[in-house]
C-alpha positions as CSV (number, residue, x, y, z in Angstrom):
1,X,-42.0,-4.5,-46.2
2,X,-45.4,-3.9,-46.2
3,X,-45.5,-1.3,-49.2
4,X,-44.3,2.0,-47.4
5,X,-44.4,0.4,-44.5
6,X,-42.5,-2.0,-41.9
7,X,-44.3,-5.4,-40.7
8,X,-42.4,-7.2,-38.0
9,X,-43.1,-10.4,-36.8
10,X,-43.0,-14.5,-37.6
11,X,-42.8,-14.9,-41.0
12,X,-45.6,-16.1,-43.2
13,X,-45.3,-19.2,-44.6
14,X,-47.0,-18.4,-47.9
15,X,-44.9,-15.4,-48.3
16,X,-41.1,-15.0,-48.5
17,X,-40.1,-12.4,-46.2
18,X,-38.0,-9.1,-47.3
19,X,-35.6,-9.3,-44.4
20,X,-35.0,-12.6,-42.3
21,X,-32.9,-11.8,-38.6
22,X,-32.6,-14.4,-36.1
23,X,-30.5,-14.1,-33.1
24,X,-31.0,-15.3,-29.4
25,X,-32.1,-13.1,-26.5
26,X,-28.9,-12.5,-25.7
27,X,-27.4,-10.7,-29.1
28,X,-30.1,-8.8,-29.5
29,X,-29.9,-7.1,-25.8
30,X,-26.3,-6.6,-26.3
31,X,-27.1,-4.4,-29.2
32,X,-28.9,-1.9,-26.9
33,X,-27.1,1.4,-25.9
34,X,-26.5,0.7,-22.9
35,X,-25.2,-2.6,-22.8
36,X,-23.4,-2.2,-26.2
37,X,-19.7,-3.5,-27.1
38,X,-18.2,-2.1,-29.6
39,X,-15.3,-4.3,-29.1
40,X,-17.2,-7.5,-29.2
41,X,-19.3,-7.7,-32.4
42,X,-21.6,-10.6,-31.7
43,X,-19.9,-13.0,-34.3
44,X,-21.9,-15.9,-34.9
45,X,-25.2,-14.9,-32.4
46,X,-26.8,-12.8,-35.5
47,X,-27.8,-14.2,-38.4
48,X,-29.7,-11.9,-41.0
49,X,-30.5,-13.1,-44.8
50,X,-32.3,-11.4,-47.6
51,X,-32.2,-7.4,-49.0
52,X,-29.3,-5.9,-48.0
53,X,-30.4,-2.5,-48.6
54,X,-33.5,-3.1,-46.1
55,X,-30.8,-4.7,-43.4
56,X,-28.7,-1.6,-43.9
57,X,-31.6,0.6,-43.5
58,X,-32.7,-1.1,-40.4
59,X,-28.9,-0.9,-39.1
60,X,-29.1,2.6,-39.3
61,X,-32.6,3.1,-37.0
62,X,-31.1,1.0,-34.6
63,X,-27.6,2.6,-34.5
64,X,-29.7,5.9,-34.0
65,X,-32.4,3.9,-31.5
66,X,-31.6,5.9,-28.1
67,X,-35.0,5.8,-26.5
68,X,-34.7,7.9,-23.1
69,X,-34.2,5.1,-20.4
70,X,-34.9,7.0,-17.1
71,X,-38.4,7.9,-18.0
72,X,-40.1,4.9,-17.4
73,X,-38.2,4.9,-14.1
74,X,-39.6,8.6,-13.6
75,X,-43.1,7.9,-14.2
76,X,-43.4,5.2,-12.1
77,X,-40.7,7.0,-9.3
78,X,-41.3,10.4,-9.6
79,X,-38.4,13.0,-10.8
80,X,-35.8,12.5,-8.2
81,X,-36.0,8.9,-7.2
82,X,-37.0,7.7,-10.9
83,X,-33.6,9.4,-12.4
84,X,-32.0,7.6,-9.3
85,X,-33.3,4.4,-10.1
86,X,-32.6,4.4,-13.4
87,X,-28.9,5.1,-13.4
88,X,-28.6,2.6,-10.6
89,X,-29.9,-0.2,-12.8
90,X,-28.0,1.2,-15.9
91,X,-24.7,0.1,-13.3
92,X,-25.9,-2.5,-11.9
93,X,-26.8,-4.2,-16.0
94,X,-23.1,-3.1,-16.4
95,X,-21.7,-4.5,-13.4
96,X,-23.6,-7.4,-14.4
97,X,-22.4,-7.8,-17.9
98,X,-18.7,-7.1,-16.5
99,X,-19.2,-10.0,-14.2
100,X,-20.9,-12.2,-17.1
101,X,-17.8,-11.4,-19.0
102,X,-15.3,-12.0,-16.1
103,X,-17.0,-15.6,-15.6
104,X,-17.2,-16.7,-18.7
105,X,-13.2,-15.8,-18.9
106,X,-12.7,-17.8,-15.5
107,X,-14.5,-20.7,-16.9
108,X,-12.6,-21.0,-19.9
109,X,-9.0,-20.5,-18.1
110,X,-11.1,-23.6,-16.0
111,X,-11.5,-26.0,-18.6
112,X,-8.5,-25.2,-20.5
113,X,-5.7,-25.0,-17.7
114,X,-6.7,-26.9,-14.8
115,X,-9.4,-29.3,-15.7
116,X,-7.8,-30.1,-19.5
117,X,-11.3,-31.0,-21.0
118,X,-10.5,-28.5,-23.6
119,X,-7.1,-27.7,-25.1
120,X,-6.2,-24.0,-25.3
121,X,-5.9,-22.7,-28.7
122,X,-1.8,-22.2,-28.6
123,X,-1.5,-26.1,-28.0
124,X,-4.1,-26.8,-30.4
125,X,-1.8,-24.5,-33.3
126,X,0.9,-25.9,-31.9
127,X,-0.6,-29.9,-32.6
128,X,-1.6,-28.9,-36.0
129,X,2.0,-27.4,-37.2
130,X,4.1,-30.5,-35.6
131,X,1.1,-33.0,-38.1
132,X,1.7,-30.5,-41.1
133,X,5.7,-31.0,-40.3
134,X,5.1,-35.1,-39.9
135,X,2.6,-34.9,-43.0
136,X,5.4,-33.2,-44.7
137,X,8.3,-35.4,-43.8
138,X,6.9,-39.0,-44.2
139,X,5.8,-36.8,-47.9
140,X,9.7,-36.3,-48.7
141,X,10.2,-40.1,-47.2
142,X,8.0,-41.5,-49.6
143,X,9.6,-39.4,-52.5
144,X,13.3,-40.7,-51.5
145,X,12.1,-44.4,-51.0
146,X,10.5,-44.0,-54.6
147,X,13.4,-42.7,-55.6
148,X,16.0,-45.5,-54.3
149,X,13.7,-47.9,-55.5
150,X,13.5,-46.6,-59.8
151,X,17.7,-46.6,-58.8
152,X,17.6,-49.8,-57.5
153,X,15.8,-50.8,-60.0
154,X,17.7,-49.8,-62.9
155,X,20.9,-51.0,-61.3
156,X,19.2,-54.6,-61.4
């Protein structure tokens, strides 16, 4: 913050900045309206440190950010074609991002079924409970060979 005001841009080296976001290309176009997923938060792909109330602040412009997207398209097209336009690229980014999704989905039934370069999450819970069972048997083992052995022992 700039007194009253909002600076963006790289931060300044000699100054700590208010509000720190970094995010690739990606996240931050997912966040626009149109291309927005409420049932995907982008988990990991954000990273924002410093005042909360500022980042709160901020979240609430861009929740209400909802520039109009067809007038561009109608300055450039003219009233009829530009609407046109417009809401044919709106589908197409959405066919696109449907298609990014459905690939992404493909390629990871890819790796993790048919190539097995990366075990699928089930198996990998699956690995982890049969070590914890092991862990905890060769732990009760131990215990009963300690056991016999103080018995032993004393029998002596």
């Amino acid at each position: 913050m700039d007194g009253e005001s909002l600076r963006v841009g790289p931060p300044d080296a000699a100054q700590a900045p208010d509000l720190g976001v970094r995010a690739s290309l990606g996240a931050l176009l997912r966040q626009l309206p149109p291309l927005r997923d409420a049932a995907a938060p982008p988990v990991g792909q954000l990273r924002i440190e410093g005042d909360a109330e500022l980042a709160r602040r901020l979240q609430i412009l861009a929740q209400r950010f909802d520039p109009d997207w067809q007038r561009p398209f109608v300055a450039v097209f003219g009233e009829v074609l530009g609407v046109q336009v417009a809401k044919a690229v709106a589908a197409a980014l959405r066919q696109a991002q449907g298609a990014g999704r459905q690939f992404a989905q493909m390629a990871a039934e890819y790796v993790t079924e048919e190539s097995r370069d990366v075990v699928a999450r089930a198996e990998l819970d699956a690995f982890h409970d049969d070590v914890d069972a092991l862990r905890d048997d060769v732990e009760r083992l131990a215990a009963k060979l300690a056991r016999l052995r103080r018995a032993r022992g004393l029998d002596a």
